[in-house]
VOVEXKE-819025 format. One line per field, with one value per residue (C-alpha): residue in three letters; residue number from 1; y, x, z. Coordinates in steps of 0.001 Angstrom, whole numbers, plus 500000, padded with zeros to 6 digits. Last residue first. Layout:
! residues N
code	[ala,...]
pos	[NUM,...]
Y	[Y,...]
X	[X,...]
Z	[Z,...]
//
This chain:
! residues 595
code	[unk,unk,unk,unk,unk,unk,unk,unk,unk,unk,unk,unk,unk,unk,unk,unk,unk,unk,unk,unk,unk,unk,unk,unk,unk,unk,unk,unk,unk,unk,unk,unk,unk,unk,unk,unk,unk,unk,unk,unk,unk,unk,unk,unk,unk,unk,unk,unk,unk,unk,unk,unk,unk,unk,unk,unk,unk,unk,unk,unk,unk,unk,unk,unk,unk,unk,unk,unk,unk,unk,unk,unk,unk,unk,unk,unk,unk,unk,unk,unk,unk,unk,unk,unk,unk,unk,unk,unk,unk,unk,unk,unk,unk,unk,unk,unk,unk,unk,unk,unk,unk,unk,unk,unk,unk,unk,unk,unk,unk,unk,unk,unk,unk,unk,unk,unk,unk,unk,unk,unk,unk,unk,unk,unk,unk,unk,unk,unk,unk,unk,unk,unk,unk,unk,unk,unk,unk,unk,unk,unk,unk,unk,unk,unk,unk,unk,unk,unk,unk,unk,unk,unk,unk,unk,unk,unk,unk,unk,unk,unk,unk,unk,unk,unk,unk,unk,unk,unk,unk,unk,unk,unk,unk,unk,unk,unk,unk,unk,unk,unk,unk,unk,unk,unk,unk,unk,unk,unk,unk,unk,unk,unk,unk,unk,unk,unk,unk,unk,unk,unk,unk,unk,unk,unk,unk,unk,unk,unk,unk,unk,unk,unk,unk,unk,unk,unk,unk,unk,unk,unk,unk,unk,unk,unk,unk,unk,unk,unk,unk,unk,unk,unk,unk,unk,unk,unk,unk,unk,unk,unk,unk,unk,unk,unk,unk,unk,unk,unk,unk,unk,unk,unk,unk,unk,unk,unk,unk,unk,unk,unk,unk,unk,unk,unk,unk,unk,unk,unk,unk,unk,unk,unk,unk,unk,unk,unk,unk,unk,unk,unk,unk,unk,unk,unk,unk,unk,unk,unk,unk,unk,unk,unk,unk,unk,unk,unk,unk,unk,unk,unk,unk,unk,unk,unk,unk,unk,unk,unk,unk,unk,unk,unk,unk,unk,unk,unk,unk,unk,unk,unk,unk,unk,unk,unk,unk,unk,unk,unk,unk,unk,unk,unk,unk,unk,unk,unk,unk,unk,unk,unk,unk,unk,unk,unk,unk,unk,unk,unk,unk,unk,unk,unk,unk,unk,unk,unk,unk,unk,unk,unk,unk,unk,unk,unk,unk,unk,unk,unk,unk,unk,unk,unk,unk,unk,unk,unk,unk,unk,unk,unk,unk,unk,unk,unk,unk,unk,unk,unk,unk,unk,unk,unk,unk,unk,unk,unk,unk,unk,unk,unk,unk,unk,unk,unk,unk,unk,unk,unk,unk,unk,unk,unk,unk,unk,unk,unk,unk,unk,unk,unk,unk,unk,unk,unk,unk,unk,unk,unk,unk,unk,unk,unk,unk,unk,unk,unk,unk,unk,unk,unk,unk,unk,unk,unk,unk,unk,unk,unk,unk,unk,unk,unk,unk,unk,unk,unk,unk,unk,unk,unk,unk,unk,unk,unk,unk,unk,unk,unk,unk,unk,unk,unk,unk,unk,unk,unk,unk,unk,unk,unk,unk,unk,unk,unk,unk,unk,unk,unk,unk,unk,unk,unk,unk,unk,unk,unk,unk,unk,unk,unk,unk,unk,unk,unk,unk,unk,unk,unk,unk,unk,unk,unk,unk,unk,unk,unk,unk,unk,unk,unk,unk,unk,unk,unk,unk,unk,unk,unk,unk,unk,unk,unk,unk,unk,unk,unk,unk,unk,unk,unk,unk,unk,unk,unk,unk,unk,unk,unk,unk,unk,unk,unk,unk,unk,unk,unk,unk,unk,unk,unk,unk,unk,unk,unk,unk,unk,unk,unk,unk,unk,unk,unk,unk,unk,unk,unk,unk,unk,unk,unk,unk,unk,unk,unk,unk,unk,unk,unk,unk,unk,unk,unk,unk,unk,unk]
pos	[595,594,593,592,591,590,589,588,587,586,585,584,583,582,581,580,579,578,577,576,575,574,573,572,571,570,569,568,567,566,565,564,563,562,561,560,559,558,557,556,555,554,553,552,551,550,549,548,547,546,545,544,543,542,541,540,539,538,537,536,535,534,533,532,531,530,529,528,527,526,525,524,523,522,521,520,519,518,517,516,515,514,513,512,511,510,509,508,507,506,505,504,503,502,501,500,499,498,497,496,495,494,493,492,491,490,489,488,487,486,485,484,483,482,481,480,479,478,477,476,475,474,473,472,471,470,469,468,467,466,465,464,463,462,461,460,459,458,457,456,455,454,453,452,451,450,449,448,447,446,445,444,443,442,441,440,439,438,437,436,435,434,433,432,431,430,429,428,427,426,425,424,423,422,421,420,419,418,417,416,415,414,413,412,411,410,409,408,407,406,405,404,403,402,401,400,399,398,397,396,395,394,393,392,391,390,389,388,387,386,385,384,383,382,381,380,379,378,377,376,375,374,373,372,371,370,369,368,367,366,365,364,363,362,361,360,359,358,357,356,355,354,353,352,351,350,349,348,347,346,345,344,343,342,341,340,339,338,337,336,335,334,333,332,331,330,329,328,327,326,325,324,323,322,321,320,319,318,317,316,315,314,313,312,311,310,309,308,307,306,305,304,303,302,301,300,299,298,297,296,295,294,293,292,291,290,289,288,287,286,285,284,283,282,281,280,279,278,277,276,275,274,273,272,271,270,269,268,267,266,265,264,263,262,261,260,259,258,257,256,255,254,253,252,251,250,249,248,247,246,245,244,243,242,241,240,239,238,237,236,235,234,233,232,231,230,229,228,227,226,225,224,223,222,221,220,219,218,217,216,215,214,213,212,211,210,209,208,207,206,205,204,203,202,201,200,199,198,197,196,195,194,193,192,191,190,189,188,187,186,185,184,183,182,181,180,179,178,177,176,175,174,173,172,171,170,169,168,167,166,165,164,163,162,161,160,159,158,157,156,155,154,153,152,151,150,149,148,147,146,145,144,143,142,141,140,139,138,137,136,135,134,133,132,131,130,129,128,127,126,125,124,123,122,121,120,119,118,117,116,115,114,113,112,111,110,109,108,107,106,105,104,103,102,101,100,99,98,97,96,95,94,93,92,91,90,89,88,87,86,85,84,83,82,81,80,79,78,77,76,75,74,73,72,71,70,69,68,67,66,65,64,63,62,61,60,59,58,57,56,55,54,53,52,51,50,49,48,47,46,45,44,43,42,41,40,39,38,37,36,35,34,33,32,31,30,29,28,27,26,25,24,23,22,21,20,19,18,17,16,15,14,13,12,11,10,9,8,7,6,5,4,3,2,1]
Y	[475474,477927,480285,478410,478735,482555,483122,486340,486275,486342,486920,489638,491669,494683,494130,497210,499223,498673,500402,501035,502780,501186,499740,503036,504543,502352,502429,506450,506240,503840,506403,504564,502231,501408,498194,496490,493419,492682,495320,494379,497127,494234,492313,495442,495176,497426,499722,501101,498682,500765,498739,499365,503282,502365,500653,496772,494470,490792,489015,485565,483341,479804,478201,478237,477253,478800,475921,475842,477154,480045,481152,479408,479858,478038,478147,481884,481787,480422,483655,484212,480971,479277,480073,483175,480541,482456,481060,482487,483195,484229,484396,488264,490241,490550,492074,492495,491739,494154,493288,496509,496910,494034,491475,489584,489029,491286,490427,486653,487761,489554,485670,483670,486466,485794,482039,482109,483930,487759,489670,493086,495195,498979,500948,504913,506354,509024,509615,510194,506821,505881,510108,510327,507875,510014,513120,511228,510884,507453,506614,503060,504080,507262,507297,505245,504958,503963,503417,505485,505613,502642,502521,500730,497899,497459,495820,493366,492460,489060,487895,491046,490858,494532,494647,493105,496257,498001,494874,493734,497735,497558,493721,495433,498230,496244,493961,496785,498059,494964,494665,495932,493983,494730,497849,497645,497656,499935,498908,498936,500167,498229,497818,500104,503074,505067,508163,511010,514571,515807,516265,517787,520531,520821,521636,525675,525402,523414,525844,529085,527684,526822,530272,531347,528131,529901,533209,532077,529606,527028,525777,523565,520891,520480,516515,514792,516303,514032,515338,512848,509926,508704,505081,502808,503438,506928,509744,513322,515474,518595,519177,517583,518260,515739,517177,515368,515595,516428,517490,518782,519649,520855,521948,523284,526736,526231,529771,530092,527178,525889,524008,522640,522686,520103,520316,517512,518212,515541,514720,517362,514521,512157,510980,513065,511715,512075,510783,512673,512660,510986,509257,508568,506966,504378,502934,504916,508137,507647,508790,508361,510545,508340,508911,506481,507860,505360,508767,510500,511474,514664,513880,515821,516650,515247,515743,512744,512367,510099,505578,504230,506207,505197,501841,502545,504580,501540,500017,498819,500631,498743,501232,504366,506537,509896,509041,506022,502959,499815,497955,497797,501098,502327,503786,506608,508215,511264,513183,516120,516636,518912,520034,522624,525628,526335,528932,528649,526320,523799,524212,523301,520282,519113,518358,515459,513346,513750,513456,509555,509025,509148,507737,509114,509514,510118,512696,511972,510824,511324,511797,510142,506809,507372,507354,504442,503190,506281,507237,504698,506585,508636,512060,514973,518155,519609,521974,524208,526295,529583,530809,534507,535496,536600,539310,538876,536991,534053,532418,530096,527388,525714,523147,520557,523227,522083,519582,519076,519966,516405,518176,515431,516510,515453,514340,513457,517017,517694,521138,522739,526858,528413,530922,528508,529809,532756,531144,533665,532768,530119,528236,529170,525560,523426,519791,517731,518646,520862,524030,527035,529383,530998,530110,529761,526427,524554,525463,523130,520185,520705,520704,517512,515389,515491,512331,514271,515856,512536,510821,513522,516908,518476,521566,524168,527587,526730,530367,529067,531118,529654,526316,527123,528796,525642,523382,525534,525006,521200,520960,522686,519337,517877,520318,520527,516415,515733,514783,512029,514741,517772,517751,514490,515480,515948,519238,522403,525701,527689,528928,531895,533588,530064,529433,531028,528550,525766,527189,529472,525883,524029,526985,526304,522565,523206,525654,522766,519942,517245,515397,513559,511354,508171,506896,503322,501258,499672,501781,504781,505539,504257,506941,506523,509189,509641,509978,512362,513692,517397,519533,521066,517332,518271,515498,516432,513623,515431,517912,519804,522934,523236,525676,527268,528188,529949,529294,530373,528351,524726,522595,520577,517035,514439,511055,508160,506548,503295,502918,500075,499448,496944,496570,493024,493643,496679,497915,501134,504391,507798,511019,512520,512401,514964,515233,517378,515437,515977,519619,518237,515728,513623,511025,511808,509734,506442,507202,507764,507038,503870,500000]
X	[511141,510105,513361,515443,518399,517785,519537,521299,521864,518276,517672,515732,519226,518158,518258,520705,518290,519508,522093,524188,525144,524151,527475,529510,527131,526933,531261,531164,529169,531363,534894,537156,539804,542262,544081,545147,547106,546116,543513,543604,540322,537932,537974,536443,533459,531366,529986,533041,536550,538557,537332,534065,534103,536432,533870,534142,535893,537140,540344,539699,542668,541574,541664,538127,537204,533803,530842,530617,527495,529530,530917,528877,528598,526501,526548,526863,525826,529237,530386,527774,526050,523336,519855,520393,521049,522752,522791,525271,525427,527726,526942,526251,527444,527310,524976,526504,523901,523508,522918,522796,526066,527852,525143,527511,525322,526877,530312,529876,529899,533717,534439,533470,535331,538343,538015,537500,540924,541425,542845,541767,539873,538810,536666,536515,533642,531250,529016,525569,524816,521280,520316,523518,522330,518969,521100,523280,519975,518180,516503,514167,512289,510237,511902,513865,513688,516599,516121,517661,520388,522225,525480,523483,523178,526816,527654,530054,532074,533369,536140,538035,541285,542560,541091,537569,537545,534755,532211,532643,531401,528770,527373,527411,525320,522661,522438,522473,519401,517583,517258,520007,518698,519521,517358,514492,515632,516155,514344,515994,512563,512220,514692,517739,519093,521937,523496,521455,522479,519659,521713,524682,523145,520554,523240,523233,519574,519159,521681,519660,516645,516885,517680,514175,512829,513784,512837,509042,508062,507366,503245,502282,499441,498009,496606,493966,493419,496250,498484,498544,501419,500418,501403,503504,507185,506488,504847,504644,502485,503841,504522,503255,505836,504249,504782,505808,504251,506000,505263,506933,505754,507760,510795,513074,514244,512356,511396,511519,508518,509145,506608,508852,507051,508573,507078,509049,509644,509064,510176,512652,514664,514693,512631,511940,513078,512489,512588,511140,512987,511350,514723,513646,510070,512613,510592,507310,509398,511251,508182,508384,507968,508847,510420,513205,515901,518365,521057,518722,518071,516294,516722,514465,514578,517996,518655,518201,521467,521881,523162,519645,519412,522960,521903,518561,520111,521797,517954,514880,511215,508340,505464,506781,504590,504281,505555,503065,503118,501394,503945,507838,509901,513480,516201,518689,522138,523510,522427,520803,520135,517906,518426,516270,517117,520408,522046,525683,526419,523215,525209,528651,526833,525514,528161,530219,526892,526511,529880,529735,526283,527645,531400,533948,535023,538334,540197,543638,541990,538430,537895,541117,539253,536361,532809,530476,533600,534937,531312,530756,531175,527688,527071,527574,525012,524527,522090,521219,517690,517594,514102,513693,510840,512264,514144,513835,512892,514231,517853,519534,522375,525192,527120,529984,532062,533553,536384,536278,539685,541963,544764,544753,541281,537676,534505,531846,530692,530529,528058,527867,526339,524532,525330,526952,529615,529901,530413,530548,528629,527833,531516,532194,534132,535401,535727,538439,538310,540004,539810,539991,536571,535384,533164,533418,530759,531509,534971,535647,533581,535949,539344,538056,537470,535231,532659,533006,529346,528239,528582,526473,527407,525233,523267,522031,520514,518740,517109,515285,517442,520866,519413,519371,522483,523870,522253,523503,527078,526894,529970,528362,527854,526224,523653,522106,522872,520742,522950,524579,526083,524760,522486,523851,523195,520621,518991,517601,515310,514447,511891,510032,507321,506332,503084,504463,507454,505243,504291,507614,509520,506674,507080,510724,510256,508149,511134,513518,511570,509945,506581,504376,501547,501126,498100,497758,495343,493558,490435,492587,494655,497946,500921,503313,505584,506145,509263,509591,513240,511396,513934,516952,517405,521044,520915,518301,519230,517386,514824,513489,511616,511833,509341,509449,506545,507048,505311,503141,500175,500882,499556,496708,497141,496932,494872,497193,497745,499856,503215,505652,508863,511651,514974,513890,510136,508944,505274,503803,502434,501240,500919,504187,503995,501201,498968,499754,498802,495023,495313,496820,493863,494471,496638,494660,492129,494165,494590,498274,500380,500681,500000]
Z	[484652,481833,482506,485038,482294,482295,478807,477892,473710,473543,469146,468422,465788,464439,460450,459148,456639,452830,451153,453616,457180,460489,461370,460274,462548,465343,465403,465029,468093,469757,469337,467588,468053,470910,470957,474637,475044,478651,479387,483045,484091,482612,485879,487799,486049,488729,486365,484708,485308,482774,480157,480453,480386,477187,475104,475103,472948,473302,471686,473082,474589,474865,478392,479308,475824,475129,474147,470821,468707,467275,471170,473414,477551,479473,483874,484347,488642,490116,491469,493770,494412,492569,492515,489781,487343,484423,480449,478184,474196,471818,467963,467574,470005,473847,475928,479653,482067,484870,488269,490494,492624,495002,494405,491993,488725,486482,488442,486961,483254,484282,485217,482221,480365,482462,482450,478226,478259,477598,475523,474508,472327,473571,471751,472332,474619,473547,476045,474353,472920,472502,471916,470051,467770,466980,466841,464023,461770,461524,458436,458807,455692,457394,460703,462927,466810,468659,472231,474366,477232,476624,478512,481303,479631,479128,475464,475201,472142,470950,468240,467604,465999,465895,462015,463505,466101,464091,463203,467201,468263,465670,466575,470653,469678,467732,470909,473106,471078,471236,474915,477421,480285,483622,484337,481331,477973,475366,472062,468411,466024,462895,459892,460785,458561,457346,458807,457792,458869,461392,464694,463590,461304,463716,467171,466040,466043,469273,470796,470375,470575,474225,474816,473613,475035,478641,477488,476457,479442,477861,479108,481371,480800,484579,485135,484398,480401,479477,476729,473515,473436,469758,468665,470432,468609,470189,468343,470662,473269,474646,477818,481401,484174,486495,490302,492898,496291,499632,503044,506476,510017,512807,511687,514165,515755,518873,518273,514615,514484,510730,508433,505702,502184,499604,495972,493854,490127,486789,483620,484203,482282,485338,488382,490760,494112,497333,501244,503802,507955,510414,512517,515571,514512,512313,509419,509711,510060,506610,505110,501185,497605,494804,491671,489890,487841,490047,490353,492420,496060,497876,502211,504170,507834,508761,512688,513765,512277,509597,509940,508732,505591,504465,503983,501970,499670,498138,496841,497719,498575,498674,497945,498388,496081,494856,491459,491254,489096,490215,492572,493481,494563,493777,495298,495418,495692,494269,497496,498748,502084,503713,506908,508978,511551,510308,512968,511679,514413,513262,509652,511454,513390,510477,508124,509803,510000,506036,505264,507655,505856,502553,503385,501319,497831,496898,494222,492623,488738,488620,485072,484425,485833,483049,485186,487028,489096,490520,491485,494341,497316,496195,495338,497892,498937,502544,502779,505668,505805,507977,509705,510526,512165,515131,513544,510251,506837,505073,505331,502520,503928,501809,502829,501567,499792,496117,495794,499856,501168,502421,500415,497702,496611,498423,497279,500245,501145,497449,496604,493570,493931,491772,489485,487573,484935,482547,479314,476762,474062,470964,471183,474192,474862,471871,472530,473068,476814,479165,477157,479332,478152,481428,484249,487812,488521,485240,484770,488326,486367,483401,485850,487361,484568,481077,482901,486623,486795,485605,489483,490540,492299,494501,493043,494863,494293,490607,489436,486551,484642,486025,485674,481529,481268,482936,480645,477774,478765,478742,476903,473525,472027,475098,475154,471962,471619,474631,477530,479145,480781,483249,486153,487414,490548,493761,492284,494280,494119,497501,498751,501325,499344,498572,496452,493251,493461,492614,489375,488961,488975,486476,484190,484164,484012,480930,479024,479968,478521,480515,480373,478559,480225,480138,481798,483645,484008,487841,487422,489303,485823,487710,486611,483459,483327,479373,477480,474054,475948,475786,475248,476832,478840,480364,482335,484577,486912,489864,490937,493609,494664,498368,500411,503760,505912,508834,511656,514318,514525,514464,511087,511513,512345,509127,509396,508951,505643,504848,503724,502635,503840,502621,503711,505228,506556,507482,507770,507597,509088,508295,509353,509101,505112,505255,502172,499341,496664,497631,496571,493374,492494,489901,491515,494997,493531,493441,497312,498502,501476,499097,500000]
//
């Protein structure tokens, strides 16, 4: 069950129901909530509100991606959302009702972008936070992909070249106005790469009311990015940066806390962004080690939403627990109820928002607008400067580059589907000169699925869309043990399982039942089983090869060869005469499948 009826879906008044007032059950890392009646809010306070988001990923238009929400006659509704003109309008919406607010984002605001933004180094994405009047950012695991000295450029401005890329190259780039926070990243010196707090105060006298922030992304991050991207900086303990920040904010005179981390979860049951319903994941961990203290903690990185009552799973400990999906796709409405006397919060809510846009064609059919929520409209200055990059990106974005017979789907979580198939046949077809026998695909690498137009055409902005980070390809050596063995850390327990797609005419079966490290039980190369002792010239894309995602065992790069970038690989692969079949076949086998 949901702190949520299925009519409060469509009924934003209803949507912002008190998280304090409910209750739930726990069972194994797993809570569910159930409504309580709410109290009525104390007289004498000062009302504070918190506009968040996360994982915006420098989405400057609408990604054409739906938040699917439970219809209330057990359906669902999909409803479009995102853009950065929307989100804007979305901001000022829920900003409107807060004389006293502030605007923040738990990471990976920038990277894995759209083409518009990613081309101009993420500058536009700035610009556009900067004019929705972002305060705090913490910095996600993407905020390092170009490197420290990049990241650094990003908050003070200025046109140093760090990168391959071109920086100013449409304006002046005057930095963040807002502020990144990394309580959790330090530099060689033991100094935090960016300061760990930030606090915003409202009113006077004995009115006034100060909220602290403390912003970091998770310990993890060196291995989802590029090793040189984070080359001589650590990542701490979550909860541990957390702890250590509080007591300077509470000295500074910070009457609330509100965390913001690069860290997340995600929940089970019928779809609801304002639900908790099961909640799993690595957030859960740190949750149960923070300060009393913590009134709301904002999370990302999983692009999940949820809105959850930490309360009902440890009464001492009753902070809020958000997240808003991904793409602007969505934006959570937090209002802290403050008493400036006792200097603490003493009621708090949440709801997310659906940042409904403009309707568009999937490979389903027609996504229309849905009349049960609010359509918002672009807020004119914001797509203004939109424009401005998305016109100087078009002559990149809608050259032809060949074609593909059918739509090539993204998967769901571990599985790459069809499109990490297609990608992994392209990356094997590329690296043949340096002796390539089998590629692998990471799931996660696959940010899109590839839908063709008129004829199967795709245009290089629809393969940048799939794959947005430009790796190079790496072939090495390895022997049929080694591979066997890098296949056994998608399935390891120690980070989300992930099942590396790998190219045409290899296959592997998993049993989940068995034991860690003994789970791939099948492997064929070309109808043959793999010879463990054989040496196999294998390719992967460079974020793999330097142990991204948790596949440590790929980091060796015995008798390494480095090719081309992977999108130049799916292009070359996808270019011809006639539209590139995408390959159906199940090259990752449950062998308990059926049983």
């Amino acid at each position: 069950m949901k702190c949520l009826s299925p009519r409060a879906l469509f009924a934003p008044a209803i949507l912002a129901f008190t998280l304090s007032g409910c209750a739930a059950s726990y069972d194994h890392g797993v809570f569910t909530l159930r409504q309580k009646t709410p109290e009525a809010p104390p007289v004498g306070t000062v009302t504070v509100g918190i506009v968040a988001i996360n994982d915006f990923h420098g989405a400057l238009e609408p990604p054409n991606q739906s938040v699917v929400v439970g219809d209330g006659k057990g359906g669902v509704t999909m409803v479009p959302a995102g853009g950065a003109a929307w989100l804007a309008s979305a901001v000022d919406s829920i900003r409107a009702k807060y004389p006293n607010n502030a605007v923040v984002s738990a990471g990976d605001l920038i990277s894995a972008s759209q083409l518009a933004s990613s081309l101009f180094l993420d500058e536009p994405a700035i610009g556009v936070m900067n004019r929705i009047g972002l305060d705090f950012n913490a910095v996600g695991n993407h905020e390092f992909d170009s490197g420290e000295q990049e990241l650094l450029r990003k908050q003070t401005g200025g046109c140093a070249k760090f990168t391959t890329r071109e920086p100013c190259q449409v304006e002046q780039f005057q930095g963040a106005t807002f502020r990144f926070l990394s309580a959790s990243t330090f530099t060689k010196d033991g100094a935090t790469l960016f300061p760990a707090t930030g606090i915003k105060s409202f009113g006077s006298g004995k009115a006034k009311v100060s909220v602290g922030f403390i912003g970091l992304t998770l310990k993890d991050t060196p291995s989802l990015v590029s090793p040189d991207g984070v080359a001589g900086l650590t990542f701490g303990d979550e909860a541990q940066a957390i702890n250590t920040a509080i007591p300077k904010l509470k000295s500074e005179g910070a009457d609330a806390i509100v965390v913001l981390i690069h860290q997340g979860g995600r929940t089970n049951g019928k779809p609801d962004p304002n639900g908790c319903e099961a909640l799993s994941g690595e957030i859960l961990p740190i949750l149960t080690r923070l300060d009393a203290r913590v009134d709301v903690v904002v999370s990302g990185h999983t692009h999940w939403s949820y809105v959850c009552d930490y309360g009902t799973v440890d009464p001492s400990r009753p902070f809020l627990l958000t997240s808003a999906g991904v793409f602007g796709e969505l934006v959570t409405d937090i209002a802290l109820e403050i008493d400036p006397a006792a200097r603490r919060v003493v009621r708090k809510q949440a709801h997310n928002v659906i940042v409904q846009s403009r309707p568009y064609v999937s490979p389903r059919g027609e996504m229309p607008n849905s009349p049960l929520f609010e359509q918002f409209q672009p807020r004119p200055d914001i797509a203004g400067y939109v424009k401005l990059y998305t016109d100087r990106a078009a002559e990149y974005a809608l050259r032809s580059v060949g074609a593909i017979a059918g739509p090539a789907i993204k998967g769901d979580g571990a599985d790459g589907g069809t499109a990490a198939n297609l990608i992994a046949d392209a990356q094997l077809a590329a690296s043949r000169k340096a002796g390539a026998q089998i590629a692998f695909m990471n799931p996660f690498g696959v940010r899109a699925t590839l839908n063709p137009g008129p004829g199967g055409v795709l245009t290089f902005g629809d393969l940048y869309k799939t794959q947005p980070f430009t790796n190079t390809l790496v072939t090495q050596t390895m022997t049929g043990a080694e591979i066997k063995a890098v296949l056994e850390q998608g399935f390891d327990d120690n980070a989300p399982e992930q099942h590396l797609a790998p190219s045409a005419g290899f296959t592997y079966w998993y049993d989940r039942s068995r034991t860690v490290g003994d789970r791939i039980v099948r492997i064929e190369l070309d109808g043959k089983p793999l010879d463990m002792a054989a040496n196999y010239r294998v390719t992967t894309n460079s974020f793999l090869a330097g142990g991204g995602d948790s596949f440590t065992l790929l980091a060796a790069q015995r008798e390494a060869t480095v090719g081309m970038s992977d999108i130049d690989a799916l292009e070359l692969w996808v270019k011809g005469d006639a539209p590139r079949a995408v390959p159906q076949e199940q090259r990752e086998v449950d062998a308990l499948a059926g049983k």
